[in-house]
C-alpha positions as CSV (number, residue, x, y, z in Angstrom):
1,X,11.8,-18.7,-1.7
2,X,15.1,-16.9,-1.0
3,X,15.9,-16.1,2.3
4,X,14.7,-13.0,2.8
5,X,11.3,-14.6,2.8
6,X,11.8,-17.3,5.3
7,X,14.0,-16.8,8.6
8,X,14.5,-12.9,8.8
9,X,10.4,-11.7,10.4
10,X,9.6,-12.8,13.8
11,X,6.8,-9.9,14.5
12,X,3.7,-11.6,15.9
13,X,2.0,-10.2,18.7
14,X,1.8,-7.2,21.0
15,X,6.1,-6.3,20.6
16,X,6.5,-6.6,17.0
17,X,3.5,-4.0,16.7
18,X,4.7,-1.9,19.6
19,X,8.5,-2.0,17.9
20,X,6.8,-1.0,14.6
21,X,4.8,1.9,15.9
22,X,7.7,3.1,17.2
23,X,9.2,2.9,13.6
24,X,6.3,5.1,12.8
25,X,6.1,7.4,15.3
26,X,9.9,8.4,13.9
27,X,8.8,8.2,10.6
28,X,6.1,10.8,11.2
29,X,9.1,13.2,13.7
30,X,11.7,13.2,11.0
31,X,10.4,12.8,7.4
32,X,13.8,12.4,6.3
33,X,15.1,11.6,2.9
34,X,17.3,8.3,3.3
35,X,20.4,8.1,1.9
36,X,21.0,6.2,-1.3
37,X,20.5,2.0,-0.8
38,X,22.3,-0.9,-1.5
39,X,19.6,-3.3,-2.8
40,X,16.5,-3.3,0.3
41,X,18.5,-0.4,1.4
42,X,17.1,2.8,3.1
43,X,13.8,4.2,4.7
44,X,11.1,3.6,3.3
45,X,7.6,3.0,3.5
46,X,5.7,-0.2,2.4
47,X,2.6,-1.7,3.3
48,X,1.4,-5.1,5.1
49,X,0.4,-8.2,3.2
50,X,-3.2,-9.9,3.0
51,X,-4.2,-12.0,5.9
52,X,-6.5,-15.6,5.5
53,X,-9.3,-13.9,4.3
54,X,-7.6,-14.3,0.9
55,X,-8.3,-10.7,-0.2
56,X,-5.6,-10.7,-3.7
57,X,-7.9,-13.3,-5.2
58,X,-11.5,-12.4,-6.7
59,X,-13.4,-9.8,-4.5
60,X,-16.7,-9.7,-4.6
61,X,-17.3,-6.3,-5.1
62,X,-17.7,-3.5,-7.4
63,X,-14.9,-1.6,-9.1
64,X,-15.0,2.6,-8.5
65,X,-15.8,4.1,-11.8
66,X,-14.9,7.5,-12.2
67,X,-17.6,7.6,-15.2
68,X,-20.2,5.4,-15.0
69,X,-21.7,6.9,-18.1
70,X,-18.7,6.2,-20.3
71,X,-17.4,2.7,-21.2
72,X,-14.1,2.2,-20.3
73,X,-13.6,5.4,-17.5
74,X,-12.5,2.7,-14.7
75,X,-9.8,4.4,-12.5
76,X,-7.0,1.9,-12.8
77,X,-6.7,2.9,-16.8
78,X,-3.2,4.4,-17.0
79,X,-1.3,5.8,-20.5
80,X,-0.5,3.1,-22.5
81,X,3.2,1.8,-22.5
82,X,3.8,2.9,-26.0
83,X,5.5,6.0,-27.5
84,X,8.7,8.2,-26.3
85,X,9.4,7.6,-22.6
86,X,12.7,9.5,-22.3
87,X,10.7,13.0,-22.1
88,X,11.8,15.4,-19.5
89,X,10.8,13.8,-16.2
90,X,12.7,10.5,-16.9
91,X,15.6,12.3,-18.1
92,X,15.4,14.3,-14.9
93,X,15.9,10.7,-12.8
94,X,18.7,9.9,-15.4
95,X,20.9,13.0,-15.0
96,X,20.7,12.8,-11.3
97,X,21.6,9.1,-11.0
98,X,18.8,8.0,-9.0
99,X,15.4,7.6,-8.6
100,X,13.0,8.4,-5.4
101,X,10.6,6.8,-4.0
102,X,7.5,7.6,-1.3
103,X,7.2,4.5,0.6
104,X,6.0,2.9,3.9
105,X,8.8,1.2,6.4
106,X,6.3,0.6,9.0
107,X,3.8,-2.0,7.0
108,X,4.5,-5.9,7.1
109,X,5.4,-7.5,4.3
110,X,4.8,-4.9,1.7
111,X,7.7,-2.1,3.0
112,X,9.3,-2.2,6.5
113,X,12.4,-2.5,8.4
114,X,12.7,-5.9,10.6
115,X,12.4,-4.1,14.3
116,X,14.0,-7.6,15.5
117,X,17.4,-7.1,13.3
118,X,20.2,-6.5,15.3
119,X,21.8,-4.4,12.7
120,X,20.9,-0.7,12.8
121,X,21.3,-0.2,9.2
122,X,19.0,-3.0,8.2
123,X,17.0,-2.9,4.8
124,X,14.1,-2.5,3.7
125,X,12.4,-5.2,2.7
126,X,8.9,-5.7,1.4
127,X,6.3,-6.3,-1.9
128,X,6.6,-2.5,-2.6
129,X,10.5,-2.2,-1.8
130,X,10.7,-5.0,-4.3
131,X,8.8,-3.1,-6.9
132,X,10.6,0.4,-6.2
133,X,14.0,-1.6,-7.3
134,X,12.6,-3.0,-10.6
135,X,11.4,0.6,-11.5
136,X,15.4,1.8,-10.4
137,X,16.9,-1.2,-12.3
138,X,15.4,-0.8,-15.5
139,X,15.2,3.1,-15.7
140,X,19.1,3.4,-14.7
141,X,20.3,-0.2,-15.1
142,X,20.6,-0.4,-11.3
143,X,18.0,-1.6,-8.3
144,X,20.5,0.4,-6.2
145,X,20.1,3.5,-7.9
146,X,17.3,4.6,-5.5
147,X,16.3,6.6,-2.6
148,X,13.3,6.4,0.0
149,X,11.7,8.7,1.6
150,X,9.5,7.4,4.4
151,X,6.1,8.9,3.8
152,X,2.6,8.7,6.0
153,X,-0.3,7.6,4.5
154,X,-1.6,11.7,4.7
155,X,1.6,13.0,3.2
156,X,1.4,10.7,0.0
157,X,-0.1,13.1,-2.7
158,X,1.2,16.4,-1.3
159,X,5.2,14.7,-1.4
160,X,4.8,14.1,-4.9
161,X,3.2,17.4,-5.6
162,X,6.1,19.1,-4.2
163,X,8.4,16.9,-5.9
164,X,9.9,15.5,-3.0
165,X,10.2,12.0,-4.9
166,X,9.3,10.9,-8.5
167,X,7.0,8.3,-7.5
168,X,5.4,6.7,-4.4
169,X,5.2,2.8,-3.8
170,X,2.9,2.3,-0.9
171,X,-0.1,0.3,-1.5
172,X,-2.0,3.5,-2.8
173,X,-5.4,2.8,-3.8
174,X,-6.0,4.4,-7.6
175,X,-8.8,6.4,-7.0
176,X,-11.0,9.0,-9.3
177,X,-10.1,11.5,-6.3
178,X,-7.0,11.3,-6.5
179,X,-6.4,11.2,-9.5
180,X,-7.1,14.6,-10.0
181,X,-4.4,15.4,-8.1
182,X,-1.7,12.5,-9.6
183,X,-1.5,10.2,-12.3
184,X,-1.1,7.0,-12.2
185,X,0.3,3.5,-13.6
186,X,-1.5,0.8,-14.2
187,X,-3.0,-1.7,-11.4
188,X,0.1,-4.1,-9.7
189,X,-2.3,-5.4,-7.2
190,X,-5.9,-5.9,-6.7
191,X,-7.4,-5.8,-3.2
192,X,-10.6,-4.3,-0.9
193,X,-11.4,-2.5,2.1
194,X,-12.2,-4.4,5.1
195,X,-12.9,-4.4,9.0
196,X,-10.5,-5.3,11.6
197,X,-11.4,-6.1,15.0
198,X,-10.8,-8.4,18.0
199,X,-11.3,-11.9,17.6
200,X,-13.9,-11.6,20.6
201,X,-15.6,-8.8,19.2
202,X,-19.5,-8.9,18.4
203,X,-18.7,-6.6,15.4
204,X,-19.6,-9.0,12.0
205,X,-18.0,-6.8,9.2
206,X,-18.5,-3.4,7.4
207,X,-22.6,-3.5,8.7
208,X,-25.0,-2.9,11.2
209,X,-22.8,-4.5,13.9
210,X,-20.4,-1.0,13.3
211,X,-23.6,1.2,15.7
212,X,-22.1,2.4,18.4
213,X,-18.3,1.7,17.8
214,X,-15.4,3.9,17.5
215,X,-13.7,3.2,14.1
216,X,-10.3,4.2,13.1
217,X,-9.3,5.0,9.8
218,X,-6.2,6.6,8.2
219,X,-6.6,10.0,7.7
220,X,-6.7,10.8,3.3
221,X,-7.2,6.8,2.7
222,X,-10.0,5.2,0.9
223,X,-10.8,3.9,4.1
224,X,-12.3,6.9,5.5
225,X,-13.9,7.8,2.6
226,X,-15.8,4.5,2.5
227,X,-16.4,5.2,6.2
228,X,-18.0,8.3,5.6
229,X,-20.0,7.2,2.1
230,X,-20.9,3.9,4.1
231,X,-23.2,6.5,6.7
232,X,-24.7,8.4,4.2
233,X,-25.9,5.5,2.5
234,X,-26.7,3.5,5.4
235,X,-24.3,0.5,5.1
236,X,-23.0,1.2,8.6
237,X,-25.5,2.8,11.7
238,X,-25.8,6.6,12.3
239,X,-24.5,6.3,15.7
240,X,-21.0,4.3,14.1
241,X,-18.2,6.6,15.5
242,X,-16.0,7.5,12.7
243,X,-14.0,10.4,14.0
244,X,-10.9,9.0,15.0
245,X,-7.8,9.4,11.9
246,X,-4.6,9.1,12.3
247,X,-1.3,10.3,9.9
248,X,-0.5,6.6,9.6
249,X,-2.4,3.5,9.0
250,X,-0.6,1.2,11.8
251,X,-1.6,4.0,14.4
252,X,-4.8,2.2,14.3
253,X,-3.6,-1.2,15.3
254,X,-1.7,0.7,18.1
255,X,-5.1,2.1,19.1
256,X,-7.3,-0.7,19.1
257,X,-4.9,-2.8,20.9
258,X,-4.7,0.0,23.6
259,X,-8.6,0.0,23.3
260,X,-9.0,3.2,22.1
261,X,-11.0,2.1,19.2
262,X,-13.6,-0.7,18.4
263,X,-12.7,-1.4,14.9
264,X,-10.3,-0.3,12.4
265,X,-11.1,-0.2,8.2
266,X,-8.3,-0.5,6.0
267,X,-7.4,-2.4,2.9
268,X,-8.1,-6.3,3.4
269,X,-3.8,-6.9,2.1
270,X,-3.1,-4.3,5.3
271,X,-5.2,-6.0,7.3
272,X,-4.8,-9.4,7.2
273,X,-0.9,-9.4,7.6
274,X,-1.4,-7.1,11.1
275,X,-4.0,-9.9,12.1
276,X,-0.8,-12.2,11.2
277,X,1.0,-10.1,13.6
278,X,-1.6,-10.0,16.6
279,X,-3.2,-13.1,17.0
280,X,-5.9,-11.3,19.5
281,X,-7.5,-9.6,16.1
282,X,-9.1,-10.7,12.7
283,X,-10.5,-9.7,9.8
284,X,-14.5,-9.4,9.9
285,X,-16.6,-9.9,6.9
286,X,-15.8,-10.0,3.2
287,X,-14.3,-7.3,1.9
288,X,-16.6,-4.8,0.7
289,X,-14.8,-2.5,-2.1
290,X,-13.0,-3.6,-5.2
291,X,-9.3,-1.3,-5.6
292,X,-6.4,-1.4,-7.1
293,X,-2.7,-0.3,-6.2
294,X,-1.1,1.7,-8.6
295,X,2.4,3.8,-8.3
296,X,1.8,7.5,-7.9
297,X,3.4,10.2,-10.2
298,X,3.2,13.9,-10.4
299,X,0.7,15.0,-12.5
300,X,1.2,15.2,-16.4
301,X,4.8,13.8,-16.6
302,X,2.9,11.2,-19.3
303,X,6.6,10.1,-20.1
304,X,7.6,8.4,-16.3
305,X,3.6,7.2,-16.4
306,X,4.6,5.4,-19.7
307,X,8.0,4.1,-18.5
308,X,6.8,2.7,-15.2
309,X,3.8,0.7,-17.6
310,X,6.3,-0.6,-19.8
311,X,8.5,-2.2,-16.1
312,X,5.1,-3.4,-14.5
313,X,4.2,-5.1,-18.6
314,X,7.1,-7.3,-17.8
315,X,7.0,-7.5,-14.4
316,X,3.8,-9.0,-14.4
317,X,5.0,-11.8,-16.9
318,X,6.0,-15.1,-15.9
319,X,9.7,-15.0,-14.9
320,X,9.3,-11.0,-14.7
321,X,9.5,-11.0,-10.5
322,X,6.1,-9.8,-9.5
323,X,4.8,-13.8,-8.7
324,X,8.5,-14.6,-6.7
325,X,8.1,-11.5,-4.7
326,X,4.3,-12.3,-4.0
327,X,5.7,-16.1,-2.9
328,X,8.6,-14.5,-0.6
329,X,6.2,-11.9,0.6
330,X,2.6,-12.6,0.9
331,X,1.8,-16.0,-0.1
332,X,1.9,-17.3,3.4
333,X,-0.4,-15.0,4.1
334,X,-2.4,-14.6,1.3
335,X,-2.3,-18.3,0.0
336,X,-2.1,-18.9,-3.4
337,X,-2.2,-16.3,-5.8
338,X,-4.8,-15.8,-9.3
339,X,-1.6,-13.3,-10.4
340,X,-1.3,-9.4,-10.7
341,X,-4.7,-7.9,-12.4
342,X,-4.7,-7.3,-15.9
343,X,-2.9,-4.0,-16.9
344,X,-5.6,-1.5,-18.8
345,X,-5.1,1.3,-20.4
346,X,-6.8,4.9,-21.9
């Protein structure tokens, strides 16, 4: 493990998620495009790595089909690799010299900035960060070639709609929803949704033990959607409060730990790496959906989808980077990893 995986993170506790909501609160204020990086470089926005629950290995649940009356309609299928990928949008990135990215600087371990660094300009660093430069590197021959934009979890879609970025990196659940709205690549990460709470909490997991609590969710995630589904069909009690949303997904940490909430529901790899942080919270229950990340285009520019395939094809091969950034990242968090899904395509 280099060293940006050992010695630089000291965020445990109630500070390192008070310093990091503070991150976000600025993130939300300023939505400001970051000047171009040097390699971790500028703003960003990331997401947090997978707690002891061991969420990036096999969950037991079902994958969202977006046709469960066709073979082969499962939401992570992207464009295959093949065929011309210098079309106009990656020519675009080419004649301007760099690429830009959505991303998360608030989320541990996936796409943040250390709040204990002493240096004011320091890097992002992260799973997704480290993703965002393989996709600069081999598009323009440069991980340096890139800019971030810090993005909420709310603002992800409509950002690349207006073509504020190319792309967004931030642990984005490939969904049949959204992806009418954007296309995306194949799967770089498998994970599930799953409940947070305090460790002395009665609440078991995404069940009847949710009746009568106040449950946060980020407002346009998967999260709420499963919290809304999980009422209609009577996973979780009538009486299970789910009104409370919030522009980004740490807001929710912030609010249970003021006791504000009850619970929060978010992806298990976001959840386990704030229970990392605040040893007063844990992950309840298994998680309860199967979803995949996937980067985020605009929709139709089939020639980026293609590109970004062929970088996450060898990424995902031994010696490409995706298992030494998992071991910098999230294996301490995560444990061992099974290795990024299997890549599949229309």
């Amino acid at each position: 493990m280099d060293e940006r995986g050992t010695g630089k993170v000291s965020l445990r506790g109630w500070g390192g998620v008070a310093a990091m909501a503070v991150a976000c609160a600025l993130t939300v204020v300023f939505a400001l495009l970051l000047p171009l990086t040097q390699r971790g470089g500028s703003g960003g926005d990331g997401s947090t790595g997978v707690g002891p629950g061991g969420v990036a290995a096999g969950v037991q649940a079902r994958a969202e089909s977006c046709d469960p009356e066709v073979k082969g309609k499962e939401p992570e299928r992207s464009v295959s690799r093949s065929g011309s990928a210098d079309g106009g949008a990656v020519q675009d990135i080419k004649d301007r010299g760099y690429v830009s990215v959505g991303v998360d600087q608030n989320s541990y371990r996936w796409g943040y900035r250390d709040p204990n660094s002493s240096d004011e300009s320091s890097e992002l660093e992260g799973f997704d960060i480290d993703l965002a430069h393989e996709i600069a590197k081999e598009i323009l021959g440069s991980p340096d070639k890139i800019r971030f934009k810090a993005i909420p979890t709310n603002q992800r879609i409509p950002a690349i709609q207006r073509g504020d970025v190319d792309m967004v990196v931030r642990t984005m659940t490939i969904s049949c929803d959204r992806l009418k709205d954007v296309d995306f690549s194949t799967a770089y990460f498998q994970t599930g949704q799953q409940v947070l709470a305090p460790k002395t909490s009665d609440i078991k997991g995404f069940d009847k033990t949710l009746g009568g609590k106040r449950v946060c969710s980020a407002a346009g995630s998967t999260a709420e959607g499963a919290l809304e589904q999980g009422k209609k069909d009577g996973r979780i009690p009538a009486g299970t409060d789910i009104s409370t949303t919030v522009p980004n997904q740490l807001d929710c940490l912030v609010r249970l730990q003021l006791g504000e909430v009850d619970a929060v529901v978010t992806d298990g790899a976001l959840a386990a790496s704030q229970a990392a942080q605040d040893p007063t919270v844990e992950l309840k229950g298994e998680p309860f959906t199967k979803e995949y990340y996937g980067v985020a285009m605009k929709k139709g520019s089939d020639d980026l989808v293609r590109r970004v395939n062929q970088v996450l094809e060898d990424y995902r091969k031994p010696g490409g980077g995706w298992q030494k950034s998992y071991d910098d990242w999230l294996k301490a968090a995560l444990g061992t990893s099974e290795g990024p899904p299997a890549p599949k395509y229309k």
